[in-house]
C-alpha positions as CSV (number, residue, x, y, z in Angstrom):
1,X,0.0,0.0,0.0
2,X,1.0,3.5,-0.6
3,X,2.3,5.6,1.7
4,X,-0.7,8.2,0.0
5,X,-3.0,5.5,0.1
6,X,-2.7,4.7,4.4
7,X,-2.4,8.7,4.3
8,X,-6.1,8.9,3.5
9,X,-6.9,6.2,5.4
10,X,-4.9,7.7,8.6
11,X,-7.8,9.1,11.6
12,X,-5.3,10.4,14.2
13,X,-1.3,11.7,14.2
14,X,0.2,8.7,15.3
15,X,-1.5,7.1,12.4
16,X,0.3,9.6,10.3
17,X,3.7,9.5,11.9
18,X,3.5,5.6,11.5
19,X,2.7,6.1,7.8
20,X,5.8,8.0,7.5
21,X,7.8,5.7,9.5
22,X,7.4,2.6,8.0
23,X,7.4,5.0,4.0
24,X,11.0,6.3,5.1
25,X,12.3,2.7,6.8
26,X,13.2,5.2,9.8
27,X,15.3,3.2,12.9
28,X,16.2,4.5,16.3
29,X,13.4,6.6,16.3
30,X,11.4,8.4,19.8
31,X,8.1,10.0,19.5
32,X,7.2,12.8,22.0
33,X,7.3,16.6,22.0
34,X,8.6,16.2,19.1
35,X,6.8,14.4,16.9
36,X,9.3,12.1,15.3
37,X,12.7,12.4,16.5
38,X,16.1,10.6,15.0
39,X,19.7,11.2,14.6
40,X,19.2,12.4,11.4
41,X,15.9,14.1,10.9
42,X,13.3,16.3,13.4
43,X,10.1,15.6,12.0
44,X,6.4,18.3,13.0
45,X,3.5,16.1,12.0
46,X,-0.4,16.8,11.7
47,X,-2.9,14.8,11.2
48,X,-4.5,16.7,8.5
49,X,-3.2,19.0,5.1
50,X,-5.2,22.6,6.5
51,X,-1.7,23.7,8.1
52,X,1.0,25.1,5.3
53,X,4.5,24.0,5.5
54,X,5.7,27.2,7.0
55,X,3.9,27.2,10.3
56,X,4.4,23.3,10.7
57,X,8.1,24.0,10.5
58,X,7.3,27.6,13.0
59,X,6.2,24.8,15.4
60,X,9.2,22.5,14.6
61,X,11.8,25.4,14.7
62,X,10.3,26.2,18.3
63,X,11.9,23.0,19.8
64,X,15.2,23.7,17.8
65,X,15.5,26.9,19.5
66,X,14.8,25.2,22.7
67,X,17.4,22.8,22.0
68,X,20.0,25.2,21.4
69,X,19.4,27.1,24.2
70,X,20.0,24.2,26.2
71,X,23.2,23.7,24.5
72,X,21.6,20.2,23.2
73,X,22.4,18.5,19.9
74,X,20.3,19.1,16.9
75,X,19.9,16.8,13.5
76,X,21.0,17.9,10.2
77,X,17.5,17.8,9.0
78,X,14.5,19.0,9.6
79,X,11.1,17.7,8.2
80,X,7.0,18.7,8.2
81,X,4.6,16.0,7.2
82,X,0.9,15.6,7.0
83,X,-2.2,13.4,5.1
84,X,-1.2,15.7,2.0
85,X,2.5,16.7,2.2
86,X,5.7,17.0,3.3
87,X,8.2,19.3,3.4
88,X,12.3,18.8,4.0
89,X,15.2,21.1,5.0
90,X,18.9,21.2,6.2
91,X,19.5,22.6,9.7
92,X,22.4,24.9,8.5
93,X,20.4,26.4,6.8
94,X,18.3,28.0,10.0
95,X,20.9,27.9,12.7
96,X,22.6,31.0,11.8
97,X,18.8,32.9,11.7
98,X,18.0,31.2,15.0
99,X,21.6,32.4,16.5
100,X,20.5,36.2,16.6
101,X,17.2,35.0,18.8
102,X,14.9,37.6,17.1
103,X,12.0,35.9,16.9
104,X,9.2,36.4,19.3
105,X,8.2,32.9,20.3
106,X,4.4,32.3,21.7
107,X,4.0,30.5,25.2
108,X,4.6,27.1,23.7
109,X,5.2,25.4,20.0
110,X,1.6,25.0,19.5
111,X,0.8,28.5,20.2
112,X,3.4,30.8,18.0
113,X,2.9,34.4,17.5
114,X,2.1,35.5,14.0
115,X,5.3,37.7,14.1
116,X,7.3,34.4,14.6
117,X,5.7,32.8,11.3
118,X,6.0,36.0,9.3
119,X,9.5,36.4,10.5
120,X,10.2,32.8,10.0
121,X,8.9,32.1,6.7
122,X,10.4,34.9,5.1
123,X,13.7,33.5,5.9
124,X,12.8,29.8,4.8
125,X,11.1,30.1,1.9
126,X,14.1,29.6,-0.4
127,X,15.8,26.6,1.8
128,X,12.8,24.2,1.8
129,X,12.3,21.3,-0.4
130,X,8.0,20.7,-0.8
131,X,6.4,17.5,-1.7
132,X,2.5,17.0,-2.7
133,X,2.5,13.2,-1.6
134,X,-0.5,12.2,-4.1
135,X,2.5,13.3,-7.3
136,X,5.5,13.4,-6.0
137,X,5.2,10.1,-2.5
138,X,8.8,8.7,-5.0
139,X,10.6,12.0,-4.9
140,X,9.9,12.5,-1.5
141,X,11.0,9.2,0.1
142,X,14.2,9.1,-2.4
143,X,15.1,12.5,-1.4
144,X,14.8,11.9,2.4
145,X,16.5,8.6,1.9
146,X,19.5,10.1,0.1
147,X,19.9,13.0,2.6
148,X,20.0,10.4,5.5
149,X,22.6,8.5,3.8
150,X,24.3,11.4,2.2
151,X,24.1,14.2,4.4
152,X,22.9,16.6,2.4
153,X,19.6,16.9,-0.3
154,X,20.6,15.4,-3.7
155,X,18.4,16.6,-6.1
156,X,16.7,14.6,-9.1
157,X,18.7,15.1,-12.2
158,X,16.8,15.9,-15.2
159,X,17.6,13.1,-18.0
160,X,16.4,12.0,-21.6
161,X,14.1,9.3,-20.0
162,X,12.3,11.6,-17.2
163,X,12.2,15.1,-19.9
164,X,8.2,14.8,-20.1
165,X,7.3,14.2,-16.1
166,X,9.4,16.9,-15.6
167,X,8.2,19.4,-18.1
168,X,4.9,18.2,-16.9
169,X,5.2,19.4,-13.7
170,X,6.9,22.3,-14.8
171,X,4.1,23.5,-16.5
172,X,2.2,23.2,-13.3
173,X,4.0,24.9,-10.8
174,X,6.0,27.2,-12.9
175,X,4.1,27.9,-16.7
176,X,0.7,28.5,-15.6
177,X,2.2,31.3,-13.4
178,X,3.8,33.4,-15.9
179,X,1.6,36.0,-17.0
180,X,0.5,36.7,-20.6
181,X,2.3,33.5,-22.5
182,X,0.6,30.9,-24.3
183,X,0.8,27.4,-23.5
184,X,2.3,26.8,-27.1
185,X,5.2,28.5,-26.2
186,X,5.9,26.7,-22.8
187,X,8.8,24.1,-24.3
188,X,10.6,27.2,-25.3
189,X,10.4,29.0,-21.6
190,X,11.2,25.7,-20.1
191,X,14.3,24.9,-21.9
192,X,15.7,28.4,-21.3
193,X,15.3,27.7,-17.2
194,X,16.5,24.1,-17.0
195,X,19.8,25.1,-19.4
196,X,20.5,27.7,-16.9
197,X,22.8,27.5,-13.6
198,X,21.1,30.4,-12.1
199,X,23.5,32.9,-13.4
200,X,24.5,31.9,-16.8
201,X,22.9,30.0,-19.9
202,X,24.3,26.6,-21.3
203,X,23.8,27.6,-24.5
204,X,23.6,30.9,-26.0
205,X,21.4,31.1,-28.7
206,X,17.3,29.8,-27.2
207,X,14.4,31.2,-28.5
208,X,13.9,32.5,-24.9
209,X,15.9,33.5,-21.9
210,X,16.1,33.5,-18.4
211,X,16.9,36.7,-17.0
212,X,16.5,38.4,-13.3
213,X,14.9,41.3,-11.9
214,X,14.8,42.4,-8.5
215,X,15.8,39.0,-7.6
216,X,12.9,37.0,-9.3
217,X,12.6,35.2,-12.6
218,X,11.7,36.8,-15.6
219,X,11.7,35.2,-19.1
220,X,12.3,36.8,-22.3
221,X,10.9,35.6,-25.7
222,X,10.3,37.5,-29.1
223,X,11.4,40.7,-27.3
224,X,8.8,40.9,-24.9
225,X,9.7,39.9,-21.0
226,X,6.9,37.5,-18.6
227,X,7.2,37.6,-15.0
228,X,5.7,35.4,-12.5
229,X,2.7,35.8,-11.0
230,X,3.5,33.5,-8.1
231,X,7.2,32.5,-7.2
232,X,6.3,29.8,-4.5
233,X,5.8,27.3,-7.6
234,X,9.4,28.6,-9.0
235,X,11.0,28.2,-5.5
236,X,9.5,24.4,-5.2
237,X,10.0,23.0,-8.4
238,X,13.9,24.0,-8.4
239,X,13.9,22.8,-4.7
240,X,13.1,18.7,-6.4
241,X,15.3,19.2,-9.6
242,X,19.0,19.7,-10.5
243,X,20.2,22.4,-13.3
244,X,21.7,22.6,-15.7
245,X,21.4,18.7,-16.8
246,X,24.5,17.2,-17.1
247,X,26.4,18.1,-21.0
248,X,26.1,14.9,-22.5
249,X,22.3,14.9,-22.2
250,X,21.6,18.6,-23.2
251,X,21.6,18.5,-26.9
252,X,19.4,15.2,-27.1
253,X,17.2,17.3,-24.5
254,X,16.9,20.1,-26.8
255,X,16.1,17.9,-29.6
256,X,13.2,16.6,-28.0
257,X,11.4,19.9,-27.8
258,X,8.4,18.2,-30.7
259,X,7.6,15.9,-28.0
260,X,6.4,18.2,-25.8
261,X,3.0,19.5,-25.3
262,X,1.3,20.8,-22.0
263,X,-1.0,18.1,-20.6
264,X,-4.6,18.5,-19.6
265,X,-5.9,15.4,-17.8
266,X,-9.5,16.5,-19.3
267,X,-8.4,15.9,-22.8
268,X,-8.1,12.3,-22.2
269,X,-11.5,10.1,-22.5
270,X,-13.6,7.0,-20.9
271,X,-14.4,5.9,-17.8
272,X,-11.0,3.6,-17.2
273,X,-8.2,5.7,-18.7
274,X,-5.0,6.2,-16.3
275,X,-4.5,9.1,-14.3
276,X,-1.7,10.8,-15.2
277,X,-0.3,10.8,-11.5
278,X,-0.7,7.3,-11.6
279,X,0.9,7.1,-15.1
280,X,4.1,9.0,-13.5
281,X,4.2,6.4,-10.9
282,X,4.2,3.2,-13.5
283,X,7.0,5.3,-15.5
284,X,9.2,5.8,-12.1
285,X,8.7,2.2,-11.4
286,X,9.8,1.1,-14.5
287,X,12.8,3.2,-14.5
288,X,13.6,1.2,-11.6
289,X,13.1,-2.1,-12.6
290,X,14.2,-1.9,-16.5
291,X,17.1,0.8,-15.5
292,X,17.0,4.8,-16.1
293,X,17.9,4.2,-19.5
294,X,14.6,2.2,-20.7
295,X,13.0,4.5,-22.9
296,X,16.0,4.6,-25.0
297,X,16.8,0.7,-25.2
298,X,13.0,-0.5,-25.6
299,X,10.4,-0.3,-28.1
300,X,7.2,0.3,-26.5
301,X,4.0,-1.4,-27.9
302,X,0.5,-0.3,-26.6
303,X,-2.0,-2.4,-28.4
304,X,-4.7,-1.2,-26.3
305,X,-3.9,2.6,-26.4
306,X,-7.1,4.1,-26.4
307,X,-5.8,7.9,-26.3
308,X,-2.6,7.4,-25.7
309,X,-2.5,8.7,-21.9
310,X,-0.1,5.7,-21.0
311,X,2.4,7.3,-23.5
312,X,1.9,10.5,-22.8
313,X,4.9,10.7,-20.1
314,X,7.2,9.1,-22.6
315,X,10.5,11.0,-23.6
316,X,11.0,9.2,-26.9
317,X,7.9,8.8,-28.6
318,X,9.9,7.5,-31.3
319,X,10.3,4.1,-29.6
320,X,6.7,3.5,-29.5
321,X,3.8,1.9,-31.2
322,X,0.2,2.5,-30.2
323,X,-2.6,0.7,-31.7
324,X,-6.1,0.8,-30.6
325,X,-9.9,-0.8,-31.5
326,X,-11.1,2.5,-32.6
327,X,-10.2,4.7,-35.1
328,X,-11.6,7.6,-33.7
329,X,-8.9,7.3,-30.9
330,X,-6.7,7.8,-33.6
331,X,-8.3,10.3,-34.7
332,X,-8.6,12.2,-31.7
333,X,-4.6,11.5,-31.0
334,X,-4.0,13.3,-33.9
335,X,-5.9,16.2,-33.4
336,X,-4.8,16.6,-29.8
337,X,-0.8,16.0,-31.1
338,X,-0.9,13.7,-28.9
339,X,3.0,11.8,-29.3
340,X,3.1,13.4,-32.8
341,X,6.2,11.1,-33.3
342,X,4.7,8.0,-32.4
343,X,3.3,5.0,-34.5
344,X,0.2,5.7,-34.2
345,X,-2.8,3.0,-36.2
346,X,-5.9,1.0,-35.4
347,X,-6.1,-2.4,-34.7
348,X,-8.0,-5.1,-33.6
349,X,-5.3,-7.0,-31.5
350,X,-7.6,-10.0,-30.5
351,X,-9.2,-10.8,-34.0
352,X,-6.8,-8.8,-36.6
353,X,-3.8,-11.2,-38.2
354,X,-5.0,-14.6,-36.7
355,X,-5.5,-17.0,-38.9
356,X,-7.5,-20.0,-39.1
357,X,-5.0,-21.9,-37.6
358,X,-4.4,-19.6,-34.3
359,X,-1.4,-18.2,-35.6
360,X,-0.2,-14.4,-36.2
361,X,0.3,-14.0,-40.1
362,X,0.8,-9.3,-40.2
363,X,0.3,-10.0,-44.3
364,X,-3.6,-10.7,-43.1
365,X,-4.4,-7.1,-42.4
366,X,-1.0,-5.5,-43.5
367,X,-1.9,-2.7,-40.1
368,X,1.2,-3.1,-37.9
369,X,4.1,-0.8,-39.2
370,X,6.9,-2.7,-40.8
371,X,9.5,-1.1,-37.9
372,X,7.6,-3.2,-35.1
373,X,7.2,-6.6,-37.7
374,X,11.2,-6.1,-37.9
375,X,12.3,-5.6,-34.1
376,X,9.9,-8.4,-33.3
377,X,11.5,-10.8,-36.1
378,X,14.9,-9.3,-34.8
379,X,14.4,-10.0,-31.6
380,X,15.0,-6.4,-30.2
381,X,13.8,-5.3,-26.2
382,X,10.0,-4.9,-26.3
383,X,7.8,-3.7,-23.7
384,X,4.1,-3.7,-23.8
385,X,3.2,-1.1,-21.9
386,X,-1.1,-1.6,-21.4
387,X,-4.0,-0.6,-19.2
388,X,-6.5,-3.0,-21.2
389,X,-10.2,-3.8,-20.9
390,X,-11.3,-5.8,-18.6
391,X,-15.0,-7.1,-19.8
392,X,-16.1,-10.7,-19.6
393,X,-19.4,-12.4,-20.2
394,X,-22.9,-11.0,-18.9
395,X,-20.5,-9.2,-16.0
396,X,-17.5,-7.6,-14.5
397,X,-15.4,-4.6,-14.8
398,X,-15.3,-3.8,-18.4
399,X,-15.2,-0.4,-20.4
400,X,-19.0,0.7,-21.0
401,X,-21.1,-1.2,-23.3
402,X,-18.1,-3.6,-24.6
403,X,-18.9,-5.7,-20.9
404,X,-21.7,-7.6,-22.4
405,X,-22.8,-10.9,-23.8
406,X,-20.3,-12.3,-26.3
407,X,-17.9,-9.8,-25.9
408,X,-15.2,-12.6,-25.7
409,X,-15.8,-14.2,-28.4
410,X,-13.1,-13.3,-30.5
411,X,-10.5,-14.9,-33.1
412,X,-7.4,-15.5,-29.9
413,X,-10.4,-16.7,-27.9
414,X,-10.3,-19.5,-30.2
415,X,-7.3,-20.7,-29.5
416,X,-7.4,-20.6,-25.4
417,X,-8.5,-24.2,-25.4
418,X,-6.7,-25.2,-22.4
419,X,-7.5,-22.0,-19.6
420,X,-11.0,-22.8,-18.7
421,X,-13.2,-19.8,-17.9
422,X,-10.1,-17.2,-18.3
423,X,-10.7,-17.4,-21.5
424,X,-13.9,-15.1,-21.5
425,X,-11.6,-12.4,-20.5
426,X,-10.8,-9.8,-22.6
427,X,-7.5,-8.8,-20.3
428,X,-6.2,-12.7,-20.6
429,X,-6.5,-12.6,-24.0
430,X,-4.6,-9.9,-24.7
431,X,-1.9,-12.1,-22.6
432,X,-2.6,-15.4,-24.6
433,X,-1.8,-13.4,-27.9
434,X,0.9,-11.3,-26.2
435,X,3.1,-14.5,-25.1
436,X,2.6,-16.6,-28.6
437,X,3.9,-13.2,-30.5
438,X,6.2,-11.6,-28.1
439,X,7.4,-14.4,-26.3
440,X,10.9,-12.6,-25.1
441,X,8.9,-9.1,-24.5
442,X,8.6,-7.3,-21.5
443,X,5.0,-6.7,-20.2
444,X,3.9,-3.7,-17.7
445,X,0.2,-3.9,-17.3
446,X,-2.3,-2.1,-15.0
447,X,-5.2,-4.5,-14.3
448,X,-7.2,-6.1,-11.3
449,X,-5.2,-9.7,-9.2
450,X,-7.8,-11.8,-10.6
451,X,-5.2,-13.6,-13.0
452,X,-3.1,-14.0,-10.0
453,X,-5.0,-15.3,-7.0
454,X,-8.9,-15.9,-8.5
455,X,-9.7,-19.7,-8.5
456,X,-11.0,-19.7,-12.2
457,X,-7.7,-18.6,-13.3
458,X,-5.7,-21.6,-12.1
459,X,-5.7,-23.5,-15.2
460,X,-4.2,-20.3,-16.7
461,X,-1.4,-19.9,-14.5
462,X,-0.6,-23.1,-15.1
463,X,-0.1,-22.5,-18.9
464,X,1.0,-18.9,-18.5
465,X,4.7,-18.6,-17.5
466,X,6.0,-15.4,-16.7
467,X,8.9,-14.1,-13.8
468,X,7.6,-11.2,-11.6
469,X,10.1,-8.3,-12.1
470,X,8.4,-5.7,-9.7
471,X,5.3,-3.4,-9.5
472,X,3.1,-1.4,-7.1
473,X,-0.3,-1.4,-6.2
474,X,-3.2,1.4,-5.6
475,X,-6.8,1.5,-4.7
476,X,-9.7,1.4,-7.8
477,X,-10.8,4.4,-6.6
478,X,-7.8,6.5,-7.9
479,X,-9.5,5.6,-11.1
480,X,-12.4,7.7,-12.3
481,X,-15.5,6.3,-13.4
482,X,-14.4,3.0,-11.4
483,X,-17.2,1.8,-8.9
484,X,-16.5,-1.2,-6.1
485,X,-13.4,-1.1,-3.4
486,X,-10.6,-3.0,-4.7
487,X,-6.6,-3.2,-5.7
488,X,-5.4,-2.5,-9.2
489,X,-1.8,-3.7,-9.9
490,X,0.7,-2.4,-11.9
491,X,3.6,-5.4,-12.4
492,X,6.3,-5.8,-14.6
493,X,6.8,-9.3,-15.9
494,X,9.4,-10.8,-18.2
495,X,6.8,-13.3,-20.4
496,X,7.0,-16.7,-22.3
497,X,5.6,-18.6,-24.7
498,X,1.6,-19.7,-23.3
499,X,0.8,-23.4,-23.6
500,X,-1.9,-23.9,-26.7
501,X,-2.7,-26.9,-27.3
């Protein structure tokens, strides 16, 4: 379970400090006026999100100064958590503030003055690193993780194979915020501020530039300069991420600029699509299961695309290949330049190129591109990367009307003579097919346990052989449109070849 998911399950602060304790692995830890206390890390907790970071860490950086005073030891870090975020920060950066003892404290930690959190936070602002848990529960843990074993707050590199998360959520904390530019023209603001140290440029002739004025931000493009209208988004964003990217990744970054288009979680249709916070959390998993470099080295296949919000966060749209029933997915991908450079087509995966015999023959339909025939008849790394429908016979999850009578009778059901009643699932015939024609690939899917623990699968796990490679699991309800109370898995397997008699 997520730490997000016991989060919003939690009904009292030691619930939420023991969310966060088992989330971080935390040892040697005491629990009392302050609320979680190691050698490391200080941690102010609440049992709801109402407070914001800056008076959580007012209350925390009353028992530092109490510490001090008393000539006692404090940690290198200092932390804020709650049901909705967290917040992290190195002592060093505080002490010398608290030296001059200028703040006027309130009779306990509880009860702080309002002079004390306007003093306070305008000296923090710029030192502390902010999480939202529901996006960002990976970068958080990491980062705490890394400053335990480090000493210090590493922050996340920007790379080829993470360019779209992070341009993602640089459009929402930093683009929407700068006033009078149009969301066409975000790629070109954001590859002025990541090629920038702070005072100088990587490269010397953007489209747009990152400049300062009166200490703030301001970006210049076609002549004409944007300021922010809020600079807490600025301040946070820089907080998670490194800049510049390291040289040898800056060109190819740059080059990617077609790829990128601001995302709008309302463009995307149907009841069962991904969420795209959910999507960033199958891509970091992934990245640490296949390595950082797996967008480069594998060629995706999505033969159940839909509108292509599984690819969305993809940093080489090149790689992939999405297929879909519909052709008015298609159609919509197109209009919406939705991975413009993508192999984009329709395709009936469980009827199209089957022959009468069960086996795959492409010449059938002559649909799938001749660049995915030829890495599958080459043998090359392929991941099937699928969120794909779930509907069965008279009942079960399904995507609106296609969960109906007959709806698995199709030309792979044919051949799943040896499964029992798995075979009136749509989802396990998309993994029959998948193992008789990628029997080497890669498979990441999003889909309910059934296939795993449900007794009317067992004849198909005896037939379908695949080796667990890692995965994560959330709640149905952080899928809209979804009814019931139940897990949805995302797991990464390595596949072979299904049993068909």
């Amino acid at each position: 379970m997520s730490l997000y998911t016991q989060l919003q399950q939690a009904r009292s602060e030691e619930d939420v400090k023991d969310a966060y304790i088992k989330a971080l692995g935390l040892k040697g830890y005491t629990k009392g006026l302050i609320d979680i206390q190691t050698n490391e890390i200080w941690f102010e907790a609440k049992d709801t999100g109402k407070y914001s970071s800056y008076a959580m860490f007012t209350q925390l950086l009353h028992y530092v100064q109490v510490a001090l005073d008393k000539g006692e030891s404090v940690p290198p870090f200092l932390a804020v958590i709650d049901t909705e975020k967290a917040a992290l920060m190195k002592s060093t950066d505080v002490l010398p503030f608290l030296a001059k003892k200028t703040v006027k404290w309130g009779k306990s930690a509880s009860q702080y003055t309002q002079e004390a959190l306007d003093e306070i936070s305008a000296h923090i602002g710029t030192y502390f690193v902010s999480f939202k848990i529901a996006t960002h529960e990976e970068e958080f843990i990491s980062t705490v993780k890394a400053a335990i074993k480090s000493g210090d707050i590493i922050r996340t590199q920007i790379t080829p194979d993470n360019l779209k998360q992070v341009f993602d959520k640089w459009v929402a904390m930093i683009g929407r915020e700068i006033n009078g530019i149009d969301p066409e023209d975000y790629a070109l603001l954001f590859f002025a501020d990541i090629m920038h140290d702070g005072t100088v440029s990587t490269h010397a002739n953007l489209p747009a530039e990152l400049l300062h004025k009166n200490g703030a931000p301001v970006f210049s493009l076609a002549g004409k300069n944007y300021e922010l209208g809020n600079k807490e988004g600025y301040r946070r964003f820089w907080a998670i991420y490194h800049r510049p990217p390291k040289s040898e990744y800056r060109d190819y970054l740059l080059e990617r600029r077609d790829s990128l288009i601001p995302l709008d979680e309302r463009s995307f249709k149907g009841a069962y699509y991904t969420p795209l916070h959910v999507v960033d959390k199958a891509y970091d998993k992934l990245a640490e299961t296949l390595g950082k470099n797996w967008q480069r080295e594998y060629i995706v296949w999505d033969m159940c695309c839909g509108v292509g919000n599984l690819e969305v966060k993809h940093s080489n749209p090149r790689n992939i290949y999405m297929s879909t029933l519909d052709q008015a997915d298609v159609d919509v991908m197109k209009a919406t330049k939705t991975c413009v450079a993508a192999h984009r087509f329709q395709y009936d995966y469980l009827n199209d190129d089957i022959n009468d015999s069960g086996q795959i023959d492409y010449s059938l339909s002559n649909k799938v591109p001749q660049g995915l025939r030829d890495a599958i008849a080459a043998g090359k790394k392929i991941l099937v990367l699928i969120n794909p429908p779930y509907g069965e016979t008279g009942s079960g999850i399904g995507k609106g009307d296609k969960n109906k009578k007959g709806v698995e009778q199709t030309r792979i059901n044919a051949t799943m003579t040896d499964v029992g009643y798995a075979s009136k699932e749509l989802f396990a015939q998309f993994l029959a097919r998948i193992a008789k024609e990628l029997p080497t690939a890669t498979l990441a899917m999003f889909s309910t346990l059934k296939y795993l623990n449900a007794p009317n699968f067992e004849k198909f796990r005896h037939t379908w052989n695949a080796d667990y490679q890692g995965g994560f699991i959330v709640h149905s309800k952080a899928f809209d449109g979804l009814t019931g109370d139940f897990p949805i898995g995302f797991l990464i397997w390595k596949t072979s070849v299904v049993s068909q008699k």
